[in-house]
N, C-alpha and C positions, 0 to 999 in steps of 0.2 A: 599496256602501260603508257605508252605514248602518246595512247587519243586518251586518255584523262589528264596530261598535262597539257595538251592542246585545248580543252575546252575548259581549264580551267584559268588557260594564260587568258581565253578569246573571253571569259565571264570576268576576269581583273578587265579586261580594256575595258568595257564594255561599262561596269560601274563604275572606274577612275572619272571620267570625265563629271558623271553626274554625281558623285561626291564633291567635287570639284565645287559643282556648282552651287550645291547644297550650304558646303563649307563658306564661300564666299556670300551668297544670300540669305542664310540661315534667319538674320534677324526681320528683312524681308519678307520671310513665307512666313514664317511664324507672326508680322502683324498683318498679312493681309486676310491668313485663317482666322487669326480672331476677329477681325472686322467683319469677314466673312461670317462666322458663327452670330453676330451678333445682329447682323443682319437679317437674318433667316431666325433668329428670334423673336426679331421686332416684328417681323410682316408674318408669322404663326398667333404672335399675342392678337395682332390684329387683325387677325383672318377670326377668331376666336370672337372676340369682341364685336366685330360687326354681322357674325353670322345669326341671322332671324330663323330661327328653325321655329316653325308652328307645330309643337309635340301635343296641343289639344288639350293641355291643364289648364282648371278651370280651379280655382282657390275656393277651398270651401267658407273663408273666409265675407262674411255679408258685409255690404258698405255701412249699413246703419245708421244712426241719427243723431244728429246733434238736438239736448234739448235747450230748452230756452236759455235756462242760466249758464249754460258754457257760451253760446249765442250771444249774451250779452256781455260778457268777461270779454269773448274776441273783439268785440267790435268797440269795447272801451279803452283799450292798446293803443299808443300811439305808432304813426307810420315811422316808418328807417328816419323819413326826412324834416322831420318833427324836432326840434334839439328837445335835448332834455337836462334838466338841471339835478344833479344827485341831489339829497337830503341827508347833511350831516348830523350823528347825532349832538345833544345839549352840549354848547361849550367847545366845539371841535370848532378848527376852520381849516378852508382849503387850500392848501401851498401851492395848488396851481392854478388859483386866482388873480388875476388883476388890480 
């Protein structure tokens, strides 16, 4: 009966202090875990993301052809740096004109 209160006096000392410290740092551990977590998130996404694995799929998917008349639709597009001026319909005008 006696060596179960001795080891259970020597198992209180033993977690006291590291309660202790639990209690005092609590909000500490808890953000350097999440930082932690989130860490080890970001560099898995990105393990993920730049991993080239060659699994050998080939799309059965063919490139195919453009014919003439899409061929000329694209090529009468104006570029990004082209302005361009909208076309209001009859009677309208534009409020955020000059």
């Amino acid at each position: 009966m006696a060596d179960k209160v001795v080891i259970k006096k020597s198992q209180n000392s033993i977690l006291k202090p590291i309660g202790a410290f639990v209690r005092r740092f609590h909000l500490l551990i808890f953000f350097i875990f999440i930082v932690g977590c989130l860490a080890a998130a970001v560099i898995l996404i990105n393990n993920i993301l730049t991993d080239t694995t060659d699994d050998g799929y080939m799309s059965p998917i063919n490139a195919g052809t453009i014919d003439q008349a899409t061929l000329d639709k694209v090529q009468s597009m104006h570029t990004s740096d082209q302005p361009t001026t909208p076309t209001l319909p009859e009677g309208r005008i534009n409020p955020f004109s000059e």
